[in-house]
C-alpha positions, 0 to 999 in steps of 0.5 A: 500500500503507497504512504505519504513520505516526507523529503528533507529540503537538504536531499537535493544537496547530498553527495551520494545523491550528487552521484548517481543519476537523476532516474536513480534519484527519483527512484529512491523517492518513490522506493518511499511511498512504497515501503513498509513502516520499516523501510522494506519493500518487495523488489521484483523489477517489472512490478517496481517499473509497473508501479512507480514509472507506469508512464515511461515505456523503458523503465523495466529495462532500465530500473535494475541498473538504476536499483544497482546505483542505489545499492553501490551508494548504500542508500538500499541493500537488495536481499533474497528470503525463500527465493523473493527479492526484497530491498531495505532502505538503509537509515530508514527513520533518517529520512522518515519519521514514523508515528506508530509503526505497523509491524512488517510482513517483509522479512528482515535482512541478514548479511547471508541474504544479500544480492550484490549489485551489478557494475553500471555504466556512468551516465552522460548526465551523471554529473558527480557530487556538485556540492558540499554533503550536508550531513543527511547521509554519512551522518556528519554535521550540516554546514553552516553558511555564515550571513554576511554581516550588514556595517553598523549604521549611527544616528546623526542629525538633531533627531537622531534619525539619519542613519548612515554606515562609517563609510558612507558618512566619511564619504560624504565628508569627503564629497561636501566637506565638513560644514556641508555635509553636517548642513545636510545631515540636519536638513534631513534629520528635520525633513524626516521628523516633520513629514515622516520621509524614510530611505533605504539609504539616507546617503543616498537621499543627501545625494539625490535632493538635500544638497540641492535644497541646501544649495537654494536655501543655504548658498552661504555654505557653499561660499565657504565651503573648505571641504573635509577638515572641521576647523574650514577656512573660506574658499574664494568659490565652490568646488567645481566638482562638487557644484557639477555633481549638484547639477547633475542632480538638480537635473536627474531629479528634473527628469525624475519629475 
């Protein structure tokens, strides 16, 4: 009688399921739904083609080599009672769960009782093991993918809501220097507070359309403009370069409009 059977989300990502071939692969998942409460199930060729590949006219010539795939990568053991063939999934209760398990009619396996696989020839779309095992089948400990961690992001501004990482905020003291870029930070701060604006890049927002505001609002920043340091000296005019990337803006946020 078929079962509903679970499959853990890592058994694409077994090496031994690497490999073999993908047939064999789908093989060893439908070997599930057919299998007793303890892993065993009759392993007469044309009666496993018949139910599990009812569709594809040239699966009872191909199932035993794929059955000989499973057994040379110990995901099946073939054995023989009183002239019927039998399979026992190895490390049954590792891939299902059983609640309440019925008794099994299927006798056990016993190393005397063993049929060896036959030697298969590797498949063209035998492709190898393509990842790292994560534990499912040799028993080892998955591995751990480490998150990227995300830079710290500080509160700047009168309101503590202009959050930007340390390389953001050096840069914008290098791009604006420093009485610009503290003009614009408060000017934000205040613009998010008032009207409840949210960026997912306050660097970014400065960049786009708070220079320019600044710009119209505050042009006696930009006359004395003296660029990183904190004690500025008056410069005699605006940074060419900053003033052609505030018109850059100015007219990116026109197109934009």
């Amino acid at each position: 009688m078929a079962r509903i059977r679970t499959i853990k989300p890592e058994f694409p990502q077994s090496e031994s399921m690497g490999r073999i071939s993908r047939d064999a692969r789908l093989l060893f998942v439908e070997l599930w739904t057919i299998a007793d409460d303890s892993g065993r199930t009759r392993a007469a060729s044309r009666m496993l083609a018949s139910l599990l590949f009812p569709y594809d006219d040239d699966a009872p010539s191909l199932i035993d080599s794929w059955l000989s795939e499973l057994q040379e990568e110990n995901c099946i053991i073939q054995y023989e009672s009183e002239g019927q063939h039998y399979i026992q999934i190895v490390n049954w209760l590792q891939h299902q769960k059983i609640d309440k398990p019925s008794k099994s009619y299927i006798p056990p396996f016993d190393e005397s009782s063993r049929i060896l696989a036959s030697p298969r020839e590797r498949s063209s779309e035998d492709l190898g093991p393509r990842t790292k095992d994560l534990g499912m089948d040799l028993g080892e400990e998955p591995v751990i993918f480490e998150k990227t961690k995300k830079p710290e992001r500080h509160e700047y501004g009168s309101e503590k809501n202009v959050l930007l990482t340390d390389s953001q905020y050096s840069k914008l003291l290098a791009d604006l220097g420093a009485d610009l870029a503290a003009a614009c930070i408060e000017e934000l701060s205040q613009a998010k507070a008032m009207k409840g604006y949210k960026y997912k890049r306050d660097d970014l927002a400065i960049r786009r359309w708070v220079v320019d505001k600044v710009k119209r609002d505050k042009p006696e920043i930009f006359q004395a403009r003296s660029g990183p340091r904190l004690d500025p000296s008056p410069l005699s005019s605006p940074d060419p370069e900053i003033m052609a990337m505030i018109e850059r803006n100015y007219a990116k946020d026109k197109q934009d409009d």
